[in-house]
C-alpha angles and dihedrals in degrees: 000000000000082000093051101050081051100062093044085059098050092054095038085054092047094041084058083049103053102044094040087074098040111046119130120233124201125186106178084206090072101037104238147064127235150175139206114228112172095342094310129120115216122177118238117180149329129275133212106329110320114189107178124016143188106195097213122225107244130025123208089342094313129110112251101235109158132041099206131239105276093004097154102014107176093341084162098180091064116100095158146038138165128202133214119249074229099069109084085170145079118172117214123282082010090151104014115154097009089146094184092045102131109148125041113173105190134189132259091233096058101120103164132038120191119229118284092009097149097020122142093014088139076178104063121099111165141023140178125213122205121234086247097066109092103176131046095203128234105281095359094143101017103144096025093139089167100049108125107155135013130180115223097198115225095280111060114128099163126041104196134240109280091354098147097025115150090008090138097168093058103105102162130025125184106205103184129225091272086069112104106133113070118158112229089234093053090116127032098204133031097236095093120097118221115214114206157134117291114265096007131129093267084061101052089047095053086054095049095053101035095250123153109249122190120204103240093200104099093341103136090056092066093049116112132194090262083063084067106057099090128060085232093058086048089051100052085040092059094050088044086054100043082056085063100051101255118119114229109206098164144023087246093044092061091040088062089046095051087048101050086053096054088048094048 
């Protein structure tokens, strides 16, 4: 019986510890739920109808380093979110099915996102990956129908089963040398062009699949003013001038630029 009432005191001791590091906190004024686990801050969930979010640094005191698996799944009231420098983290399906998600500002430190972390946002239509980030994960943007440009970073090696599947708007993709690892399923039609390095990875793939490449090395010096009649051309123009550096905000601001280069 004494060993008995022991050990009931010794589970009961370990079960106060253990929840006293890993509650979840929600405060509808802020739009999320989260929990402190070692000293650390996750976030967990979201909270009422949140529309636009800054995820803070540091939570409580403590620095704000995961955004957790499903996190925000369909949360459909959410068209913005901002991420710490201090979140190196996104779990899977993080933001599936967030179908007002338009604007994802995410930091230079992220080094790892989950599968079918942005899958199914029809409202996002742009996204920048750090140079930190190596892998696209299987199905990260499926469903993406308003995709129209993403940015790979400098790092990726693996682009991810079905990780741009349905992004019917994406018309151009740079994928940069350090590329090698491209699922055959990547895509899920040949109207995208690939933008790469001559003789890469990207390269071979593209002529496997029967997928248009074009050569990024000075590309944007051979362009003419036909390239631009189509939405699709602009498309592929502005990713060809990002990559040198110059910001296309407009069709006639490309068109002036194109242009200028053909006078000069």
């Amino acid at each position: 019986m004494k060993t008995t009432k022991i050990l009931m005191v010794i589970y009961s001791a370990a079960a106060i510890i253990f929840c006293s590091h890993s509650n979840i906190y929600a405060d509808e004024a802020v739009g999320y739920t989260y929990s402190i686990i070692d000293g650390r801050a996750e976030i967990t969930g979201c909270t009422g109808e949140p529309k636009v979010l800054e995820i803070p640094e540091s939570i409580d005191g403590e620095p704000v380093i995961l955004i957790r698996d499903n996190a925000f799944y369909r949360c459909e009231t959410l068209t913005e979110i901002r991420l710490p420098e201090t979140v190196s983290k996104i779990g899977h399906h993080a933001f599936f099915g967030c179908t007002s998600l338009s604007t994802v500002k995410l930091p230079e430190t992220l080094s790892f996102i989950g599968m079918g972390a942005f899958s199914g946002c029809t409202s996002l239509s742009s996204l920048c990956l750090p140079d930190t980030l190596t892998v696209i994960p299987d199905d990260c943007f499926n469903g993406c129908s308003e995709l129209n440009f993403v940015s790979t970073g400098s790092r990726i090696k693996t682009i991810g089963s079905r990780a741009f599947y349905s992004c019917g708007a994406l018309e151009s993709l740079y994928l940069p040398p350090s590329a090698d690892e491209i699922s055959s399923d990547a895509f899920d039609r040949s109207e995208i062009v690939l933008i790469g390095e001559k003789k890469s990875k990207a390269e071979e793939f593209a002529s496997a699949n029967g997928i248009p490449f074009i050569n990024s090395d000075n590309a944007v010096s051979a362009v003419s003013l036909s390239d631009i009649k189509t939405r699709r051309n602009l498309g592929i123009i502005g990713t060809l001038l990002l990559l040198s550096g110059i910001v296309i905000m407009s069709f006639s601001s490309v068109k002036a630029y194109i242009r200028f280069r053909r006078e000069k």
